[in-house]
C-alpha positions as a Markdown table, in Angstrom:
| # | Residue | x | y | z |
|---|---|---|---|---|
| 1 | Unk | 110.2 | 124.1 | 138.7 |
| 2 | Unk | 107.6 | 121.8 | 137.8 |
| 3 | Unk | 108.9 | 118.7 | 134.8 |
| 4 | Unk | 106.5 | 119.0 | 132.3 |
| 5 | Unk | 105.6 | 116.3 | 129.6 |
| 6 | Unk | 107.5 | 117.6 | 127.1 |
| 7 | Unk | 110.8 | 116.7 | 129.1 |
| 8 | Unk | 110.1 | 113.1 | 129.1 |
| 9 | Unk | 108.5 | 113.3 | 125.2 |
| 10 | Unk | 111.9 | 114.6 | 123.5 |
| 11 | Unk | 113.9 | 111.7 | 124.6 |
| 12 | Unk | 111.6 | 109.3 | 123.5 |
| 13 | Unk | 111.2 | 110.7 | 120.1 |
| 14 | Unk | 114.9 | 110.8 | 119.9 |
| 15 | Unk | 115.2 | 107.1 | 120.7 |
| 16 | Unk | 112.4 | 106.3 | 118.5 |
| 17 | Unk | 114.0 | 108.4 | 115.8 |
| 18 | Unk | 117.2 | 106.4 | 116.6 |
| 19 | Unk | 115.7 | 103.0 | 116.5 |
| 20 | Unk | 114.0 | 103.8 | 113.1 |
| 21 | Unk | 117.5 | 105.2 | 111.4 |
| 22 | Unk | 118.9 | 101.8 | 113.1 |
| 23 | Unk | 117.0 | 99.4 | 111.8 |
| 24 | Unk | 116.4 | 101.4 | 107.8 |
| 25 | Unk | 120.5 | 101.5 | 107.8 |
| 26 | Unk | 121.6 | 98.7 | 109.2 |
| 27 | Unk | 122.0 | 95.2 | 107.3 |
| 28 | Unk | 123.2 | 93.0 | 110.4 |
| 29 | Unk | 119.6 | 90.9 | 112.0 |
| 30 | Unk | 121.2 | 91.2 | 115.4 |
| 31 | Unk | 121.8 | 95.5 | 115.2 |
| 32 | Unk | 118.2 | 95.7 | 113.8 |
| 33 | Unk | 117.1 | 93.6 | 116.4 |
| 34 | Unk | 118.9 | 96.3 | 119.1 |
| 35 | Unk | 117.3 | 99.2 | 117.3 |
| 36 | Unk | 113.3 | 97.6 | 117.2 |
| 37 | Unk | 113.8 | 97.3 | 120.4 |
| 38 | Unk | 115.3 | 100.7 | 121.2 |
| 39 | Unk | 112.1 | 101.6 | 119.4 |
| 40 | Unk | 109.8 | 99.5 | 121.8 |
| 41 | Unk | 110.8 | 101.2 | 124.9 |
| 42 | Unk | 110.5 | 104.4 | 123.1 |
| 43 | Unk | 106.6 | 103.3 | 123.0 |
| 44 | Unk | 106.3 | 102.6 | 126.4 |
| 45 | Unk | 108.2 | 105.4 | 127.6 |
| 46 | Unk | 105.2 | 107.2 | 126.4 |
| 47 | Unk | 102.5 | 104.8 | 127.4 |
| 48 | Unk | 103.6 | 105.6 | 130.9 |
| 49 | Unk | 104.5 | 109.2 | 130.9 |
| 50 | Unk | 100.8 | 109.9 | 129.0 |
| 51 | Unk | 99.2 | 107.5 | 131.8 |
| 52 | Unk | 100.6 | 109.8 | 134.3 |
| 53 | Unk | 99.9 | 113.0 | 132.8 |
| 54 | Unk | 96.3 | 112.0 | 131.8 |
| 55 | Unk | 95.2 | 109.8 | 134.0 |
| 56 | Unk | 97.6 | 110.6 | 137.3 |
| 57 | Unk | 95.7 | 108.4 | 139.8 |
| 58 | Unk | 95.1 | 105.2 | 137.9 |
| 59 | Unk | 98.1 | 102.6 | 136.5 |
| 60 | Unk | 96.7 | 101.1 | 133.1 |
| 61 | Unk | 99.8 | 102.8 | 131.4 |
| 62 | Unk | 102.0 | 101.1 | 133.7 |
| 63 | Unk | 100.5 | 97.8 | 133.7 |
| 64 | Unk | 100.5 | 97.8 | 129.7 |
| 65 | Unk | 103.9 | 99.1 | 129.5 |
| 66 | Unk | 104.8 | 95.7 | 131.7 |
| 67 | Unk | 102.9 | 93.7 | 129.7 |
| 68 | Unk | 104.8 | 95.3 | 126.7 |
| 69 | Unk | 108.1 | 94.4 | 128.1 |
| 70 | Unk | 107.2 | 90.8 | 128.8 |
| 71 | Unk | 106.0 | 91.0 | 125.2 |
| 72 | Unk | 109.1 | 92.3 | 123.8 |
| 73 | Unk | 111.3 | 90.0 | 126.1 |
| 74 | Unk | 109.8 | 86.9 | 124.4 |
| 75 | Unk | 109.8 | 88.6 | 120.7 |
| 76 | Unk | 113.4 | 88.8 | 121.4 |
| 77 | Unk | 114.0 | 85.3 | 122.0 |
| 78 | Unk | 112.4 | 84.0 | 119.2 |
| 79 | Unk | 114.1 | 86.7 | 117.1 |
| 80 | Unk | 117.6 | 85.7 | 118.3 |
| 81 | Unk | 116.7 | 81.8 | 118.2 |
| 82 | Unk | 116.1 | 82.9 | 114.5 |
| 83 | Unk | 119.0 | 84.5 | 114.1 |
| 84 | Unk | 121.2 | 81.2 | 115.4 |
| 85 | Unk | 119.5 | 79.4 | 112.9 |
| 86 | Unk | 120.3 | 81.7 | 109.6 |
| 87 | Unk | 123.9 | 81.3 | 110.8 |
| 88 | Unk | 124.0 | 78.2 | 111.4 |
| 89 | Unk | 122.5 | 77.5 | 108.1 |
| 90 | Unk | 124.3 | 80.7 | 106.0 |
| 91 | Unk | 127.1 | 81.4 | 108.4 |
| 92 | Unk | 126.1 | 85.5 | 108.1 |
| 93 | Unk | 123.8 | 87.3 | 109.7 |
| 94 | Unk | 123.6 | 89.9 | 107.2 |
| 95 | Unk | 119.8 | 90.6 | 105.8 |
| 96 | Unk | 121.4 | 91.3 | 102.0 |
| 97 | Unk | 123.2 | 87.7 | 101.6 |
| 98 | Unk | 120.0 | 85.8 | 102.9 |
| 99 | Unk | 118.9 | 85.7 | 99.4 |
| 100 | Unk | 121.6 | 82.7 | 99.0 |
| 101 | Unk | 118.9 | 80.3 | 100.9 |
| 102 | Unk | 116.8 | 80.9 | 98.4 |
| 103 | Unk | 118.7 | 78.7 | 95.9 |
Protein backbone atom coordinates (compact mmCIF):
# COMPACT_ATOMS: atom_id res chain seq x y z
CA UNK A 1 0.00 0.00 0.00
CA UNK A 2 1.51 3.03 -1.19
CA UNK A 3 1.00 6.59 1.42
CA UNK A 4 -0.32 8.98 -0.70
CA UNK A 5 -0.30 12.85 -0.26
CA UNK A 6 -3.55 13.07 0.96
CA UNK A 7 -2.50 11.15 4.26
CA UNK A 8 -0.02 13.67 5.26
CA UNK A 9 -2.47 16.83 3.90
CA UNK A 10 -5.50 16.01 6.34
CA UNK A 11 -3.56 16.28 9.43
CA UNK A 12 -2.07 19.38 8.49
CA UNK A 13 -5.32 20.99 7.57
CA UNK A 14 -6.63 19.82 10.88
CA UNK A 15 -3.79 21.43 12.79
CA UNK A 16 -4.05 24.46 10.79
CA UNK A 17 -7.78 24.48 11.30
CA UNK A 18 -6.96 24.03 15.04
CA UNK A 19 -4.40 26.76 15.29
CA UNK A 20 -6.83 29.20 13.46
CA UNK A 21 -10.04 28.27 16.01
CA UNK A 22 -7.08 28.78 18.81
CA UNK A 23 -5.93 31.83 18.18
CA UNK A 24 -9.88 33.55 16.94
CA UNK A 25 -11.20 32.05 20.49
CA UNK A 26 -8.73 32.51 22.74
CA UNK A 27 -8.05 35.86 24.76
CA UNK A 28 -4.77 34.67 26.71
CA UNK A 29 -1.24 36.13 24.41
CA UNK A 30 0.49 33.01 25.62
CA UNK A 31 -2.41 30.23 24.15
CA UNK A 32 -2.54 32.37 20.96
CA UNK A 33 1.02 32.30 20.83
CA UNK A 34 0.67 28.04 21.09
CA UNK A 35 -1.98 28.04 18.42
CA UNK A 36 0.16 30.54 15.58
CA UNK A 37 2.56 28.25 16.08
CA UNK A 38 0.54 25.05 15.86
CA UNK A 39 -0.37 26.85 12.62
CA UNK A 40 3.31 27.35 11.47
CA UNK A 41 4.23 23.79 11.52
CA UNK A 42 1.04 23.13 9.79
CA UNK A 43 2.79 25.26 6.81
CA UNK A 44 5.75 23.39 6.78
CA UNK A 45 4.37 20.18 7.17
CA UNK A 46 3.21 20.86 3.72
CA UNK A 47 6.22 22.67 2.40
CA UNK A 48 7.95 19.40 2.89
CA UNK A 49 5.42 16.79 1.98
CA UNK A 50 4.67 18.98 -1.52
CA UNK A 51 8.71 19.10 -1.89
CA UNK A 52 8.65 15.44 -1.76
CA UNK A 53 5.76 14.66 -3.85
CA UNK A 54 6.74 17.32 -6.59
CA UNK A 55 10.00 17.50 -6.61
CA UNK A 56 11.21 13.94 -4.96
CA UNK A 57 14.88 14.21 -5.70
CA UNK A 58 15.79 17.71 -4.67
CA UNK A 59 15.53 19.34 -0.82
CA UNK A 60 14.41 23.04 -1.26
CA UNK A 61 11.19 22.09 0.73
CA UNK A 62 13.27 20.81 3.40
CA UNK A 63 15.80 23.40 3.65
CA UNK A 64 12.89 26.24 3.79
CA UNK A 65 10.91 24.32 6.23
CA UNK A 66 14.32 24.62 8.49
CA UNK A 67 14.70 27.90 7.79
CA UNK A 68 11.06 28.33 8.85
CA UNK A 69 11.60 26.76 12.14
CA UNK A 70 14.64 28.88 12.99
CA UNK A 71 12.31 31.70 11.90
CA UNK A 72 9.56 30.72 14.08
CA UNK A 73 12.01 29.80 17.01
CA UNK A 74 13.09 33.49 17.19
CA UNK A 75 9.44 34.97 16.48
CA UNK A 76 8.70 33.10 19.60
CA UNK A 77 11.20 34.65 21.75
CA UNK A 78 10.37 37.97 21.00
CA UNK A 79 6.69 37.16 21.30
CA UNK A 80 7.18 35.66 24.89
CA UNK A 81 9.82 38.59 25.86
CA UNK A 82 6.60 40.67 24.88
CA UNK A 83 4.46 38.88 26.80
CA UNK A 84 6.84 39.29 30.19
CA UNK A 85 6.69 42.78 29.64
CA UNK A 86 2.62 43.28 29.38
CA UNK A 87 2.60 41.49 32.68
CA UNK A 88 5.03 43.00 34.23
CA UNK A 89 3.49 46.28 33.36
CA UNK A 90 -0.53 45.03 33.48
CA UNK A 91 -0.08 41.99 35.62
CA UNK A 92 -2.56 39.96 32.85
CA UNK A 93 -1.91 38.54 29.85
CA UNK A 94 -5.29 38.68 28.60
CA UNK A 95 -5.61 40.53 24.95
CA UNK A 96 -9.19 42.20 26.20
CA UNK A 97 -7.76 44.08 29.39
CA UNK A 98 -4.67 45.46 27.37
CA UNK A 99 -6.84 48.39 26.57
CA UNK A 100 -6.01 49.60 30.36
CA UNK A 101 -2.35 50.74 29.09
CA UNK A 102 -3.93 52.84 26.94
CA UNK A 103 -4.92 55.29 29.78
Amino acid sequence: MEITMIYYLIPSLLMFCCGVYGFVTRKNMIAMLISLELMLNAVDINFVVFNRYLFPGQMEGMFFTLFAIAIAAAETALAIAIIINVFRAARNVDVDDLNKMKH
